[in-house]
N, CA, C and O of each residue as an XYZ file, in Angstrom:
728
protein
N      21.760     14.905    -48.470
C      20.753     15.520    -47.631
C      20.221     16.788    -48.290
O      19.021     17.039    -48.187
N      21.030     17.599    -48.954
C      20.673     18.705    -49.694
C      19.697     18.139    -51.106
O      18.829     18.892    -51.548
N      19.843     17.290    -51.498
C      18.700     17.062    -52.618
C      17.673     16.849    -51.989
O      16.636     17.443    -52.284
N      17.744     15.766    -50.770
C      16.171     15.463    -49.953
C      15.597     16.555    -49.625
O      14.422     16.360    -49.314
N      16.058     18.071    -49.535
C      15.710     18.931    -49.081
C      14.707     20.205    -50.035
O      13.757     20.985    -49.967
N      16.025     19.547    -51.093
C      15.553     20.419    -52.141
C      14.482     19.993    -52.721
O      13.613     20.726    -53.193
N      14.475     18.426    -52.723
C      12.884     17.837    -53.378
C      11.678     18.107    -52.563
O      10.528     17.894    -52.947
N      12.087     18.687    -51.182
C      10.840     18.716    -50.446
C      10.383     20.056    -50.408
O       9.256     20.342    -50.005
N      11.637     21.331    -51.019
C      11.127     22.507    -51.125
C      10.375     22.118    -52.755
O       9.228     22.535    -52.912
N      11.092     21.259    -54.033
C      10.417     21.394    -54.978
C       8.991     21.204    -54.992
O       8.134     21.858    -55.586
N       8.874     20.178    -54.222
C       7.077     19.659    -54.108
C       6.494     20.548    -53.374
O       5.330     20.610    -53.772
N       6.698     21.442    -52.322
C       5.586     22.746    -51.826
C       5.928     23.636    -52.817
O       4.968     24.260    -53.270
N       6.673     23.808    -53.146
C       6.517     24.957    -54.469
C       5.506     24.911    -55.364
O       4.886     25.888    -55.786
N       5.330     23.731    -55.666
C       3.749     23.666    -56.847
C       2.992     24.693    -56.531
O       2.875     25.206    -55.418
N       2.410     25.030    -57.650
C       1.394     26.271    -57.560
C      -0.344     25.551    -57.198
O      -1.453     26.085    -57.223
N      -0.064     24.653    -56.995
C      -1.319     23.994    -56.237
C      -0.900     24.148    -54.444
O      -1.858     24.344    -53.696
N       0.071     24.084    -54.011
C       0.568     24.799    -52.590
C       0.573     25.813    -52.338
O       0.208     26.174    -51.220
N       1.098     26.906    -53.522
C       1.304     27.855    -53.224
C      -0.171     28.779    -53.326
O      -0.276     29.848    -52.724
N      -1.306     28.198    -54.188
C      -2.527     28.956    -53.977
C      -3.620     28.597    -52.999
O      -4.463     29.345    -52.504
N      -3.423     27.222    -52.811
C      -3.844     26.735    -51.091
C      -3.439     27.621    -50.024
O      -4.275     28.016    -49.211
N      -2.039     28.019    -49.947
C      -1.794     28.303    -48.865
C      -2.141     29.687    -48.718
O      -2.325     30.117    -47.580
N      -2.257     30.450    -49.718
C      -2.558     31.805    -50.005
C      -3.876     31.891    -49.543
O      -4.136     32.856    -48.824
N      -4.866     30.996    -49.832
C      -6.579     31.064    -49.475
C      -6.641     31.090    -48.492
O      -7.460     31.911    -48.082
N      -5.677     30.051    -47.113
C      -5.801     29.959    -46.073
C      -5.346     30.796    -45.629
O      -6.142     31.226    -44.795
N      -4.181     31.574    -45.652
C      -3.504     32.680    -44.786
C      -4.766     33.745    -45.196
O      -5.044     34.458    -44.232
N      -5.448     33.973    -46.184
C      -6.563     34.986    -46.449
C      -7.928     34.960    -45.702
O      -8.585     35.975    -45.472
N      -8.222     33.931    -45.412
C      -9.083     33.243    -44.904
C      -8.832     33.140    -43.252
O      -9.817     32.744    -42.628
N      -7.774     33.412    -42.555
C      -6.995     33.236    -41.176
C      -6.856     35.141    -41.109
O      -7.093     35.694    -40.036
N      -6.605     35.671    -41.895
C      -6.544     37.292    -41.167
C      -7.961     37.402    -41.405
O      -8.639     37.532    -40.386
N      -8.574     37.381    -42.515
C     -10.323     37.749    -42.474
C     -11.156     37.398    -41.190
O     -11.860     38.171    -40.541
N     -10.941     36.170    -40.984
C     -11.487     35.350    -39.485
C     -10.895     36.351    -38.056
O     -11.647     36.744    -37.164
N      -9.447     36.614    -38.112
C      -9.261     37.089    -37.068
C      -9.703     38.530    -36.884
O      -9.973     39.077    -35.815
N      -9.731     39.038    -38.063
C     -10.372     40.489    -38.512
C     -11.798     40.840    -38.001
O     -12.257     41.966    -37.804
N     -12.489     39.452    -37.804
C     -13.804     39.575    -37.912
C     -14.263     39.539    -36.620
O     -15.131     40.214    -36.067
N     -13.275     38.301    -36.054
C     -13.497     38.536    -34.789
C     -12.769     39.113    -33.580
O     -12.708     38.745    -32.407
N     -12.063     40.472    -34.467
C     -11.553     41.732    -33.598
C     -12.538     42.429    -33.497
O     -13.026     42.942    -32.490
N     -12.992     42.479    -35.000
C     -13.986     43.803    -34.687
C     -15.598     43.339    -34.122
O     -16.336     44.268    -33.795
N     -16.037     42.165    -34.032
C     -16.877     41.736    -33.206
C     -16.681     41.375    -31.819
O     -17.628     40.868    -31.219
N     -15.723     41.542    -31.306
C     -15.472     41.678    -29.683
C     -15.002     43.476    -29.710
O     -14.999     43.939    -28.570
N     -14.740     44.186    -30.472
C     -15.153     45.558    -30.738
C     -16.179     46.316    -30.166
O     -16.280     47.204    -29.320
N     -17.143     45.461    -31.150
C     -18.642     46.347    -31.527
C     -19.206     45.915    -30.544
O     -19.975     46.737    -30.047
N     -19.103     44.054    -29.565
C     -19.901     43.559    -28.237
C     -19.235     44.538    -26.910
O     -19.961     44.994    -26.026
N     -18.205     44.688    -26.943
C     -17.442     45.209    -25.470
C     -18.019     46.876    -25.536
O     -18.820     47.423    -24.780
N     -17.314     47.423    -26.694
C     -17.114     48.847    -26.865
C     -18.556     49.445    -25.809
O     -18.449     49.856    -24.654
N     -19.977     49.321    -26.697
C     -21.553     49.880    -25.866
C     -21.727     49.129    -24.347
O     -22.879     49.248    -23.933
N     -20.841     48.393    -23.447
C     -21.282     48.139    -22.674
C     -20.099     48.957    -21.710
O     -20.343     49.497    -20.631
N     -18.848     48.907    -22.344
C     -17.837     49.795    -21.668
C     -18.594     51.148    -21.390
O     -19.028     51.519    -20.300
N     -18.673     51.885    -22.727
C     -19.473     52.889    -22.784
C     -20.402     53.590    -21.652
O     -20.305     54.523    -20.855
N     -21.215     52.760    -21.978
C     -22.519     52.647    -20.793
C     -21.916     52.772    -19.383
O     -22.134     53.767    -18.692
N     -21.236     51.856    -19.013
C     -20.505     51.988    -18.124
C     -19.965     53.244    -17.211
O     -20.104     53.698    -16.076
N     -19.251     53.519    -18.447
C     -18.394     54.900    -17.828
C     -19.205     56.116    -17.930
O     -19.059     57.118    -17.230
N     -20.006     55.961    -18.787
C     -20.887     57.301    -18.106
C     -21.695     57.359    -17.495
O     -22.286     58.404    -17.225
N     -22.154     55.533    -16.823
C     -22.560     55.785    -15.704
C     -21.827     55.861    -13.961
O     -22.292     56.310    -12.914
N     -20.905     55.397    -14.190
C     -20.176     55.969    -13.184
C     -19.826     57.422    -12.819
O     -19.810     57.951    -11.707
N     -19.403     58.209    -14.667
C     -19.048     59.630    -14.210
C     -20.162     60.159    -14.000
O     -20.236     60.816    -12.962
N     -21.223     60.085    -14.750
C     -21.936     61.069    -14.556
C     -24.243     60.967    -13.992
O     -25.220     61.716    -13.969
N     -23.806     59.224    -13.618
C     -25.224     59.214    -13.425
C     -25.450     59.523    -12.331
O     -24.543     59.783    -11.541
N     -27.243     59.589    -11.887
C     -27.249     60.401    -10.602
C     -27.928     59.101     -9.746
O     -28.875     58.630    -10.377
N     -27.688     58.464     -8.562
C     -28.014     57.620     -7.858
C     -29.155     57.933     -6.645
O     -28.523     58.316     -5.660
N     -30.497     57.911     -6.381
C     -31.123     58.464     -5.491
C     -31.258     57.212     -4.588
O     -31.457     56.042     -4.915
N     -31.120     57.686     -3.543
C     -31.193     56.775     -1.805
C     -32.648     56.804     -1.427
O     -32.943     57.749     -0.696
N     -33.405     56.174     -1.680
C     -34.255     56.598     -0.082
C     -34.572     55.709      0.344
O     -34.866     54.595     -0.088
N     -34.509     56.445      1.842
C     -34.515     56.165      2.932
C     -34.147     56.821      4.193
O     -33.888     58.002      3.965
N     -34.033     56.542      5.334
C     -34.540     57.349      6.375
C     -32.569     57.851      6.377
O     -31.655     57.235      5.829
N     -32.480     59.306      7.302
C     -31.127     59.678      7.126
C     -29.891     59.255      7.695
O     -28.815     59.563      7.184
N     -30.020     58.354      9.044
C     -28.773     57.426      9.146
C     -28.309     56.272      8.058
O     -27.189     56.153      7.560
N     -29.593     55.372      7.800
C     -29.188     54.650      6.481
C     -28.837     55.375      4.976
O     -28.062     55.065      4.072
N     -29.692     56.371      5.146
C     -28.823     57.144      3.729
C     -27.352     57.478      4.026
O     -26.525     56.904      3.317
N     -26.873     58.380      5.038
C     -25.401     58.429      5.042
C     -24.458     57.088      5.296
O     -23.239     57.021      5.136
N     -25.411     55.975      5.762
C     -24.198     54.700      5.910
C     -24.331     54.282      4.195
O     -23.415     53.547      3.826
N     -25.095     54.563      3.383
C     -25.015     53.791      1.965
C     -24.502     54.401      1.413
O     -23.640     53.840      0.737
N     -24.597     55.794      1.274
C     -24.180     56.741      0.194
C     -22.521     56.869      0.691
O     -21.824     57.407     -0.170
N     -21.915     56.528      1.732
C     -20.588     56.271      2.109
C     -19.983     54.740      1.664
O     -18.820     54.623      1.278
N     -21.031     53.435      1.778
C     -20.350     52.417      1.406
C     -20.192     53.365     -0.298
O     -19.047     53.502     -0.729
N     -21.127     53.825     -0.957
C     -20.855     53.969     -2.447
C     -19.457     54.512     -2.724
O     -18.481     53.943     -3.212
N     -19.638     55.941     -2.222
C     -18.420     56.536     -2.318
C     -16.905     55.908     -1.935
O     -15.862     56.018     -2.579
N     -17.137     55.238     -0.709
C     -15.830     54.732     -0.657
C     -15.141     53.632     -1.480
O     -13.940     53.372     -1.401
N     -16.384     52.766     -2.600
C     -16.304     51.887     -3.100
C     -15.344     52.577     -4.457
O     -14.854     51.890     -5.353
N     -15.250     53.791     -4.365
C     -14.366     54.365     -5.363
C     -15.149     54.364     -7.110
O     -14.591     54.606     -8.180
N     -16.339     54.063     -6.893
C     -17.193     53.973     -8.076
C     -18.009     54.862     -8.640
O     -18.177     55.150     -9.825
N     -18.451     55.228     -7.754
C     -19.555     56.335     -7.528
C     -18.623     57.952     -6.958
O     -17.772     57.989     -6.069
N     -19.064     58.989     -7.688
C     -19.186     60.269     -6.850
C     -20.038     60.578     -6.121
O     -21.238     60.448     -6.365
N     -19.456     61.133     -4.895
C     -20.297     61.693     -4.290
C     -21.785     62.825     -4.429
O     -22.812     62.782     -3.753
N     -21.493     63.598     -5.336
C     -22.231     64.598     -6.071
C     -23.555     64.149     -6.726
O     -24.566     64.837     -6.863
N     -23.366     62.891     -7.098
C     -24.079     62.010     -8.259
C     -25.076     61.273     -7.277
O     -25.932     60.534     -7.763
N     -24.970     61.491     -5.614
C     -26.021     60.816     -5.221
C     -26.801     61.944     -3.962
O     -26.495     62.846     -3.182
N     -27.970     61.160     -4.422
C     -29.062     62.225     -3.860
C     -29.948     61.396     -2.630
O     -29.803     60.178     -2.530
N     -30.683     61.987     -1.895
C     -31.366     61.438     -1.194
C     -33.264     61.598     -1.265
O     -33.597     62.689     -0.802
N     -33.864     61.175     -1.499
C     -35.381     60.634     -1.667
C     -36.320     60.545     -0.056
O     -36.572     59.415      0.362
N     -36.642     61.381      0.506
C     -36.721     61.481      2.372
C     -38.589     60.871      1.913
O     -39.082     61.106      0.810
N     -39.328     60.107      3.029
C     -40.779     60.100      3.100
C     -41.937     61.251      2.749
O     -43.141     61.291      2.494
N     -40.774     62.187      2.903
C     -42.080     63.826      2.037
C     -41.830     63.759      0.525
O     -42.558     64.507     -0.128
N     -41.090     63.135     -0.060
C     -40.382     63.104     -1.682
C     -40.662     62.012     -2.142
O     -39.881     61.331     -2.806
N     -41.855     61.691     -1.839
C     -41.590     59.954     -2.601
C     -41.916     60.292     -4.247
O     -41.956     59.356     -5.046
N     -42.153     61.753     -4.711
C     -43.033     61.746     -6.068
C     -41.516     62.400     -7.057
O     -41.598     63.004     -8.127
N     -40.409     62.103     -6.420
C     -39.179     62.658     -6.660
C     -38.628     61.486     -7.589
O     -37.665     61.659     -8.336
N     -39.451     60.037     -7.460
C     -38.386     59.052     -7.648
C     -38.991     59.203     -9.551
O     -38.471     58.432    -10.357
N     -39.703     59.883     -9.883
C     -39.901     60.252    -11.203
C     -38.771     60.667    -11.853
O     -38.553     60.361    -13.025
N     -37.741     61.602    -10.928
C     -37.405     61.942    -12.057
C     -35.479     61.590    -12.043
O     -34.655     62.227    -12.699
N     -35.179     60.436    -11.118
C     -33.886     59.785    -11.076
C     -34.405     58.504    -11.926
O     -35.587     58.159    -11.939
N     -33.316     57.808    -12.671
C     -33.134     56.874    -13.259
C     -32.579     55.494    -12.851
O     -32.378     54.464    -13.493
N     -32.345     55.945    -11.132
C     -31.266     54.787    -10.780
C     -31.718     55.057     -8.989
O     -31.338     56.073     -8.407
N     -32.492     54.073     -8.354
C     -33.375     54.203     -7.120
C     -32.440     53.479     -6.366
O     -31.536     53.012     -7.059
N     -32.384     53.279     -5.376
C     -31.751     52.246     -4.313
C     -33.052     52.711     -3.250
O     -33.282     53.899     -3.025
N     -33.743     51.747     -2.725
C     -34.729     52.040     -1.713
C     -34.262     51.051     -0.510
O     -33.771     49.942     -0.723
N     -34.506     51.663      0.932
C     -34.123     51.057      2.047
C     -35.370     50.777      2.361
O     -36.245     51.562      2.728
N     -35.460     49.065      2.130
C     -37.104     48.680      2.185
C     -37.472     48.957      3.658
O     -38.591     49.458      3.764
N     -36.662     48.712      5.103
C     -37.358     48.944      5.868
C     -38.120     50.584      6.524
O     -39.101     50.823      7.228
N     -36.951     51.540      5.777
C     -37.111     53.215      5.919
C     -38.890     53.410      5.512
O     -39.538     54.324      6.020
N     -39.362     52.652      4.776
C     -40.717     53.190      4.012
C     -41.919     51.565      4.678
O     -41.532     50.489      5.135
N     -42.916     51.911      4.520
C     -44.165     51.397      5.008
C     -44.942     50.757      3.694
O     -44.586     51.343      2.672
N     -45.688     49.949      3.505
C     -46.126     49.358      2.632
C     -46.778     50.236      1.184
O     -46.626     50.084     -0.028
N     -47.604     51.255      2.084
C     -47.901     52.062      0.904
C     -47.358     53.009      0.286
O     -47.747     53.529     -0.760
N     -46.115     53.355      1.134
C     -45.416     54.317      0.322
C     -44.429     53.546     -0.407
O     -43.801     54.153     -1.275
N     -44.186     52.366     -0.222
C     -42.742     51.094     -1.327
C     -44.144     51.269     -2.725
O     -43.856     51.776     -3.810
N     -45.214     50.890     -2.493
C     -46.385     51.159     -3.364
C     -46.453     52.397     -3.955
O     -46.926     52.305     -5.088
N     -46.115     53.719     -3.578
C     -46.183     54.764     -3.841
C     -45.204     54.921     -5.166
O     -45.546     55.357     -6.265
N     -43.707     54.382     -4.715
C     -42.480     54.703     -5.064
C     -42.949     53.756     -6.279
O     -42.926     54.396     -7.331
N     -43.310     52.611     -6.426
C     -43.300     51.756     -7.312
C     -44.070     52.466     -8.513
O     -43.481     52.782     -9.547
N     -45.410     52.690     -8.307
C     -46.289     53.192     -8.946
C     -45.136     54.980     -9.976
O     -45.310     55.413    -11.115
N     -44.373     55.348     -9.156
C     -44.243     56.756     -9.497
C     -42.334     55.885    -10.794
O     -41.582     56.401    -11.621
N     -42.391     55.175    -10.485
C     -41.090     54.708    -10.984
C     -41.575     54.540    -12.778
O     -42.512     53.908    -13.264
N     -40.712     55.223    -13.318
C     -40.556     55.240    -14.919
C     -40.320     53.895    -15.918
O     -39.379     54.581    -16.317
N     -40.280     53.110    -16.417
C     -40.201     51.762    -16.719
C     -38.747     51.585    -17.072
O     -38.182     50.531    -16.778
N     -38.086     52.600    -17.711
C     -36.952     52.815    -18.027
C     -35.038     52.853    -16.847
O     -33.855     52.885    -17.185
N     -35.761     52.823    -15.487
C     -35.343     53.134    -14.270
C     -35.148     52.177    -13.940
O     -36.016     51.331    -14.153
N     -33.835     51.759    -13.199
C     -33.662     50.789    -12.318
C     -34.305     51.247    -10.962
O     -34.658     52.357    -10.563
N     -34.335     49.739    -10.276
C     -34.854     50.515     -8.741
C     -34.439     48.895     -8.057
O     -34.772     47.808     -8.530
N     -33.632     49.145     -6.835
C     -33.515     48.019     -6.147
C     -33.503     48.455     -4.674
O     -33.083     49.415     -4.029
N     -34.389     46.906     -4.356
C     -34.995     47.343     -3.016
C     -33.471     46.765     -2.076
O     -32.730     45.893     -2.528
N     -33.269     47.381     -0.885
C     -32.375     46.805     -0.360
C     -32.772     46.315      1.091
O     -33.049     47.237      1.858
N     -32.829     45.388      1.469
C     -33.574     44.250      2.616
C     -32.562     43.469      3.593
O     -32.510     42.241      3.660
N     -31.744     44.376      4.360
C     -30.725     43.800      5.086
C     -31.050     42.856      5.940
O     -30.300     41.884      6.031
N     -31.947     42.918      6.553
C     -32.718     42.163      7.703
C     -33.648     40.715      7.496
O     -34.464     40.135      8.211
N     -32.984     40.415      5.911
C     -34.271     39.423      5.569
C     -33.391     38.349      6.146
O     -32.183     38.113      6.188
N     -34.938     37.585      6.738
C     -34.697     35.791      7.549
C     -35.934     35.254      7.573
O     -36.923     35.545      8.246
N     -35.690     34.172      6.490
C     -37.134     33.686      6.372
C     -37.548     32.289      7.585
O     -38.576     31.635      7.760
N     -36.097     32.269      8.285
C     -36.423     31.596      9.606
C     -36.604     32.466     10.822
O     -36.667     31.842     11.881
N     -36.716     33.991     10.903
C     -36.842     34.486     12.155
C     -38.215     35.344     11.478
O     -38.307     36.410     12.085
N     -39.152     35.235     10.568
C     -40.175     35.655     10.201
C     -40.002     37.378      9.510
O     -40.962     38.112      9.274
N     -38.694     37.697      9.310
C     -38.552     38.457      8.861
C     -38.007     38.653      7.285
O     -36.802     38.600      7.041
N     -39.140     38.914      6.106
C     -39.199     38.595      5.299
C     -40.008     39.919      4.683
O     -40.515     40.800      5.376
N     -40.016     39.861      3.258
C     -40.991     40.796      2.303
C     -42.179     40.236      2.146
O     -42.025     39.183      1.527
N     -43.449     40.455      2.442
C     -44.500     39.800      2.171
C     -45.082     39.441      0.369
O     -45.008     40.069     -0.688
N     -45.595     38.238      0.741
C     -45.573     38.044     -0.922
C     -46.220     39.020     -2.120
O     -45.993     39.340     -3.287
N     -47.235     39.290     -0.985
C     -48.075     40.630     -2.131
C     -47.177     41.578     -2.889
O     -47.262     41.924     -4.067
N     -46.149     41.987     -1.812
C     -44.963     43.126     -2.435
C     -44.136     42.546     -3.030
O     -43.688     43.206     -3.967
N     -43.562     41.233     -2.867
C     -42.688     40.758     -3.690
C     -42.865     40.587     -4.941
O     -42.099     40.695     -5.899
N     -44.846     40.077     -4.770
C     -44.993     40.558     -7.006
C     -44.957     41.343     -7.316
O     -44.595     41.455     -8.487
N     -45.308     42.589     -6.523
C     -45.390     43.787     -6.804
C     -44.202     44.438     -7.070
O     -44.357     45.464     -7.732
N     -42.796     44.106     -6.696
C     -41.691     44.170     -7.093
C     -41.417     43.949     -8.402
O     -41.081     44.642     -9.362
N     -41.790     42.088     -8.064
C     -40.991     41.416     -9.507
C     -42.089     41.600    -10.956
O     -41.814     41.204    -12.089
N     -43.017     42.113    -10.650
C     -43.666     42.810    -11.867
C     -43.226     43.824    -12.408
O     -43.103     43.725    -13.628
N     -42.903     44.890    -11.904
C     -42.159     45.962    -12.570
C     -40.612     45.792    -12.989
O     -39.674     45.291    -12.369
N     -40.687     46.439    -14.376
C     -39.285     45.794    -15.101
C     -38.446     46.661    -14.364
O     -38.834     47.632    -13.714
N     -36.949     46.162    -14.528
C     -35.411     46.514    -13.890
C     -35.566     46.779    -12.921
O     -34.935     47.773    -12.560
N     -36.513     46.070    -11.835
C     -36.915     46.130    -10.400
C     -35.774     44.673     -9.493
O     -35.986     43.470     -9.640
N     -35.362     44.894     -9.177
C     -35.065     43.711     -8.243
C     -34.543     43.616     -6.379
O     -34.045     44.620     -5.871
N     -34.723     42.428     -5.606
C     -34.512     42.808     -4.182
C     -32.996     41.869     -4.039
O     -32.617     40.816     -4.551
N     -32.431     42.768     -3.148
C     -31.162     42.284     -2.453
C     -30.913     42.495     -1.485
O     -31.424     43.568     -1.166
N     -30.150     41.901     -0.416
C     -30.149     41.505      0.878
C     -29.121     41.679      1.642
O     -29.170     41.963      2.839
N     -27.868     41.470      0.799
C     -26.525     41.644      1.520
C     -25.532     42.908      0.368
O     -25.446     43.131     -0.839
N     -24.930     43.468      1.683
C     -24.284     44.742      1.386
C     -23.298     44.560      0.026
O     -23.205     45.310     -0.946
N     -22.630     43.358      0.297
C     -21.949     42.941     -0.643
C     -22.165     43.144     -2.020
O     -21.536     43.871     -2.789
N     -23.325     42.265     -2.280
C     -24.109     42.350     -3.344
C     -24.576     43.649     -4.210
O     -24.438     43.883     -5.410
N     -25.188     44.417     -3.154
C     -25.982     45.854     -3.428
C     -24.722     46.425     -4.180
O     -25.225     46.901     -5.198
N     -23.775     46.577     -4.227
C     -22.918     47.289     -5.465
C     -23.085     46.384     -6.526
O     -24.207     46.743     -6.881
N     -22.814     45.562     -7.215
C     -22.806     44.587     -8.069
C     -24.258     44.674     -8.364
O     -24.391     44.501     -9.576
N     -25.342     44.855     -7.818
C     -26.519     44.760     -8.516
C     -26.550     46.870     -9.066
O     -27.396     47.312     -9.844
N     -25.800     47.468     -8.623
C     -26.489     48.687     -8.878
C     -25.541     48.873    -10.065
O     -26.033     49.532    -10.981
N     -24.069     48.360    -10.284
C     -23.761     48.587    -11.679
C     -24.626     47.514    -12.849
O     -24.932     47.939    -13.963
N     -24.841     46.578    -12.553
C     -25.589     45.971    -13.413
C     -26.302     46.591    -13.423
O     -26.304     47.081    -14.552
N     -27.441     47.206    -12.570
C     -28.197     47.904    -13.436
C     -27.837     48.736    -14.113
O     -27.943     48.799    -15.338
N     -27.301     49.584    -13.295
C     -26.701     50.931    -14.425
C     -26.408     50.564    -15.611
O     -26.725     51.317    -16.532
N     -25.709     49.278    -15.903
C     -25.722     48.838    -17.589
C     -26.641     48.674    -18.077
O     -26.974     49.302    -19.082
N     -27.388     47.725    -17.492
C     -28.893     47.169    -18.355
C     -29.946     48.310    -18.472
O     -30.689     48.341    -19.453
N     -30.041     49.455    -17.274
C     -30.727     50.713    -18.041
C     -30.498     51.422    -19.066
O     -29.362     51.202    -19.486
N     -31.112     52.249    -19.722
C     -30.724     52.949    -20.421
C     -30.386     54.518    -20.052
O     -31.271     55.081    -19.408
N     -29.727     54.957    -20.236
C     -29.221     56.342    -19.954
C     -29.698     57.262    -20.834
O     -29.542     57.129    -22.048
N     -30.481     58.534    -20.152
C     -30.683     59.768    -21.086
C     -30.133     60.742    -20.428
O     -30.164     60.738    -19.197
N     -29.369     62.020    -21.326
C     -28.922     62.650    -21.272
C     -30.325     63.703    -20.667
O     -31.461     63.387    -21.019
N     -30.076     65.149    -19.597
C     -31.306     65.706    -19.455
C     -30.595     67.198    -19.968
O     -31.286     68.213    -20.056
């Protein structure tokens, strides 16, 4: 049994095994190398983004002031958001939404021409999501279509409906915007 053994170490010993196997083990850390540091370089700028938008971006509300304190409390309690970091946007301020980067609008708080107002004054660079608790397109309560293009025309604009959701769409945005330092 010891010769069968030994003939089977003699035959991988060839230096035709032994430089095969060398290419492949070279070829197996390079690969895994490559794709460490390319799940690196994909994760790292979105982590990033991330966390400084949680610590330090500023979130503006508007809308009328009972719905601002019930949202700006789901935020905070969601443990995501600081408190500090969110502001409120009242019907005398609509020319305010210039200069936040990250809108949450309470579509029913505002009237057609001022959601028009806000839209028009919004930076391209800015998220802005409308929030529409009340939509039922079987009890006739709905966004009319004119505003809905008028929405979905402007970039990193989008509408949502349930509370649930409205966090999950406001960190996505916060990623997909871009962040400037002021």
């Amino acid at each position: 049994m010891d010769n069968f053994m030994g003939a089977i170490y003699q035959f991988f010993n060839h230096p035709f095994f032994i430089l095969v196997g060398g290419i492949s083990t070279l070829i197996a850390i390079i690969g895994l190398l490559s794709v460490f540091i390319s799940w690196i370089l994909g994760i790292t700028p979105l982590l990033w983004r991330l966390g400084i938008g949680r610590w330090s971006r500023k979130i503006a509300i508007a809308a009328n002031s009972e719905t601002y304190n019930s949202l700006r409390t789901d935020l905070v309690d969601s443990g995501i958001f600081r408190e500090k970091n969110i502001s409120q946007i009242s019907k005398n301020h609509l020319s305010k939404v210039t200069d936040h980067n990250l809108i949450l609008v309470h579509y029913q708080s505002f009237n057609v021409q001022e959601i028009k107002t806000m839209l028009s004054n919004k930076k391209s660079k800015a998220g802005m999501i409308f929030y529409y608790p009340e939509y039922s397109p079987q009890e006739g309560k709905e966004i009319p279509c004119e505003m809905a293009k008028d929405i979905s025309s402007k970039e990193n604009a989008t509408i949502v409906n349930f509370r649930g959701r409205l966090l999950n769409d406001i960190i996505t945005t916060m990623i997909t915007t871009s962040y400037e330092k002021r």
